[in-house]
RODO-2510 file (C-alpha; in nm, 4 decimals, decimal comma):
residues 150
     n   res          X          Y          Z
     1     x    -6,2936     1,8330    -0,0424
     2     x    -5,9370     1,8216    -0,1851
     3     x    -5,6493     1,6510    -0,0214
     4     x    -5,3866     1,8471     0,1868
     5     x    -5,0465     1,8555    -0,1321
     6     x    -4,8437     1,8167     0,1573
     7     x    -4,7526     1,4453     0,2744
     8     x    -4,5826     1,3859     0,5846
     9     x    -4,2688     1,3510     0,5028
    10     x    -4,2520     1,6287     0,3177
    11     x    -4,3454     1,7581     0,6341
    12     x    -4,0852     1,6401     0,8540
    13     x    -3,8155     1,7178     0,6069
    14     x    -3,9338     2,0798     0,5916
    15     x    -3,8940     2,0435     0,9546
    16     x    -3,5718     1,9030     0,9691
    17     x    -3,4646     2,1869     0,6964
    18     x    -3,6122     2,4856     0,9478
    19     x    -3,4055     2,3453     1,2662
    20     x    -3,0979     2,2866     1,0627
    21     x    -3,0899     2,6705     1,0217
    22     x    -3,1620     2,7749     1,2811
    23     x    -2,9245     2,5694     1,4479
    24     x    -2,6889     2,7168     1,2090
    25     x    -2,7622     3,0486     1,2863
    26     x    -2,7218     3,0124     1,7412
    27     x    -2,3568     2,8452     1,6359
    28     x    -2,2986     3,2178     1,4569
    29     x    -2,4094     3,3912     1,6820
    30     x    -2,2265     3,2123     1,9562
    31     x    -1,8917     3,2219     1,7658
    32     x    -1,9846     3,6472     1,7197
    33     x    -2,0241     3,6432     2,1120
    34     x    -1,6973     3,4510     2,2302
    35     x    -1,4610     3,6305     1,9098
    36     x    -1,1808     3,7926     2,0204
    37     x    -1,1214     4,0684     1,8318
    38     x    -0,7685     4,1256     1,6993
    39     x    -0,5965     3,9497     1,9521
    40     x    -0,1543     4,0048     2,0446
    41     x     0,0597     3,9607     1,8146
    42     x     0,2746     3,7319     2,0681
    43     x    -0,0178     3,4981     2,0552
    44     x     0,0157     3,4707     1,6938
    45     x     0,3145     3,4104     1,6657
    46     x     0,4994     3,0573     1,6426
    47     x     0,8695     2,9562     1,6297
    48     x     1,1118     2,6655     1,5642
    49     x     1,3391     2,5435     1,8323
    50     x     1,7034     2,3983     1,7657
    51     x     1,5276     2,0770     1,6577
    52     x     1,2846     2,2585     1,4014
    53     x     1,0223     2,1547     1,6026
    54     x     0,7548     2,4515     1,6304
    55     x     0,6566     2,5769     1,9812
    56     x     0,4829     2,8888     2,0961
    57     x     0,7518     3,0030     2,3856
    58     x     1,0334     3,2174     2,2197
    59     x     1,3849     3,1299     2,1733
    60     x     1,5809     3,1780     2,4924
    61     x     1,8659     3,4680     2,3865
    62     x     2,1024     3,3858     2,6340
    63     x     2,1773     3,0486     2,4627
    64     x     2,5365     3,0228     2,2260
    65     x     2,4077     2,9847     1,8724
    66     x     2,6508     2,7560     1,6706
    67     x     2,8490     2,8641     1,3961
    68     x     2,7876     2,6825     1,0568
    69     x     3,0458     2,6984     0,8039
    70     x     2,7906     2,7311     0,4466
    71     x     3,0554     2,5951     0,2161
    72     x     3,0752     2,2776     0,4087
    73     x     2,7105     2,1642     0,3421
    74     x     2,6679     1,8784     0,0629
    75     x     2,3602     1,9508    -0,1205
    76     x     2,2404     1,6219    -0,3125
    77     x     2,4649     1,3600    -0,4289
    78     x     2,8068     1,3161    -0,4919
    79     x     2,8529     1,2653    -0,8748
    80     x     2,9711     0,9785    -1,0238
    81     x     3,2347     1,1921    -1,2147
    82     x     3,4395     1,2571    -0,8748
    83     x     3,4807     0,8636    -0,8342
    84     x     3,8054     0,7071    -0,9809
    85     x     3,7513     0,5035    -1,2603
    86     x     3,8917     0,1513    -1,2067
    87     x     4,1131    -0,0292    -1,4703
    88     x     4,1078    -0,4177    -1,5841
    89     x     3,7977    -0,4917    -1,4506
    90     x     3,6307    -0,8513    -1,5138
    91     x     3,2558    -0,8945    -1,5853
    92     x     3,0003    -1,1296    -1,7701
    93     x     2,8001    -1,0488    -2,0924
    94     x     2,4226    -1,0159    -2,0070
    95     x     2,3129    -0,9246    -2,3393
    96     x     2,4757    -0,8447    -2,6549
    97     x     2,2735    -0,7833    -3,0400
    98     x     2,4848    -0,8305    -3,3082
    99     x     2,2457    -0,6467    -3,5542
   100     x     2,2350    -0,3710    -3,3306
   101     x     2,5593    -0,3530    -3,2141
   102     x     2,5002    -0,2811    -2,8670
   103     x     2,4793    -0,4753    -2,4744
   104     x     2,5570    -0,4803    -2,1332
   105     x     2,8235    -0,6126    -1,9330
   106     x     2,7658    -0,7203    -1,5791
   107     x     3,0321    -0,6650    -1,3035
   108     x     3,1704    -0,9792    -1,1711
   109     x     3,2497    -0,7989    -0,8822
   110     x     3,0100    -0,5183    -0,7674
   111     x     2,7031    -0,6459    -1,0466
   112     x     2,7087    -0,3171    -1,1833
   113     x     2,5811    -0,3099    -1,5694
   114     x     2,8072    -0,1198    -1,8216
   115     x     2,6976    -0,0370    -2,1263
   116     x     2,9757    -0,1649    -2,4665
   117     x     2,9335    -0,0566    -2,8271
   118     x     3,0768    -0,2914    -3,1268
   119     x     3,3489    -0,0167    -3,1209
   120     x     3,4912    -0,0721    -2,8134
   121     x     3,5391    -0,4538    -2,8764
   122     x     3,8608    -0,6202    -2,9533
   123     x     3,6905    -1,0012    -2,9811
   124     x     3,3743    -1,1058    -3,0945
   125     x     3,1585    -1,1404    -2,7522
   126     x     2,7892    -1,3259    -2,7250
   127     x     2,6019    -1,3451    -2,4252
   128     x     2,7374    -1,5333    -2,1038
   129     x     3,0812    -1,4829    -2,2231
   130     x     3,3401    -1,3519    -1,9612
   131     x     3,5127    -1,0656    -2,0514
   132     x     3,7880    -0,8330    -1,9147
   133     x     3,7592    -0,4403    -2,0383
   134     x     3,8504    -0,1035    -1,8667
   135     x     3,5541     0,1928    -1,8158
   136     x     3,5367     0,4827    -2,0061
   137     x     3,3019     0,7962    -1,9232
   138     x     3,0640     0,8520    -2,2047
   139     x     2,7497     1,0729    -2,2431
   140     x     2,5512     0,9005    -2,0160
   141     x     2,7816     0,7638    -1,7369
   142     x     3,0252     0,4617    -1,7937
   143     x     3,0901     0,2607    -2,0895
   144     x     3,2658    -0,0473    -2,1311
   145     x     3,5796    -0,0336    -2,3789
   146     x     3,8533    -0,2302    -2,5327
   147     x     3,6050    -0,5911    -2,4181
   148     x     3,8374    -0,8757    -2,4088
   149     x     3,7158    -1,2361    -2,4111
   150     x     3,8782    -1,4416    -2,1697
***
């Protein structure tokens, strides 16, 4: 006589397979039973309070709403084009390429970095040199110009 194909774990996982669904199907069914169908539209609905917080009970009508003047709200950040530009300004070379022609000048005071082309020298500069120079606004923000060595 020939062996049974089935093992027994193929068994139990069949098993285990079977139960599974119809586990699956008493949850459906249960969820069918309990639905509410449709349901209010109050108990739908949500809303945000004066603190944008969202809550369920409605917004009380009695209450003064405040007047908001639009044209006063900032959106983003104040350019950098609205800011005074400040003359004679003293700073330190950080890097400066002859060949290129091109480096940076660091602040002394506020360690910004400005950017100075060969044009906008009146000495010859290397790095770690201290320098006086005035701003000028270029494509790309500030530039140093008319670099002094001290």
């Amino acid at each position: 006589m020939a062996k049974s194909q089935q093992t027994f774990g193929k068994k139990e996982r069949e098993k285990k397979r079977l139960k599974k669904r119809q586990d699956k199907l008493a949850r459906k069914e249960e969820r069918k039973a309990n639905a509410v169908k449709g349901g209010e539209l109050e108990d739908m609905m949500a809303y945000v309070d004066e603190y944008g917080n969202i809550t369920d009970t409605p917004p009380d009508p009695t209450k003064k709403k405040k007047e908001v003047d639009v044209k006063s709200i900032l959106i983003g950040v104040p350019k950098k084009e609205d800011q005074p530009i400040p003359d004679d300004l003293e700073g330190k070379v950080a890097f400066f390429d002859d060949s290129k022609g091109f480096g940076f000048i660091n602040d002394l005071h506020t360690q910004e970095k400005y950017f100075v082309h060969v044009s906008g020298l009146l000495d010859d500069i290397a790095e770690g040199d201290k320098v006086t120079f005035e701003l000028e606004r270029g494509l790309k923000g500030l530039n140093a110009v008319r670099v002094k060595k001290i």
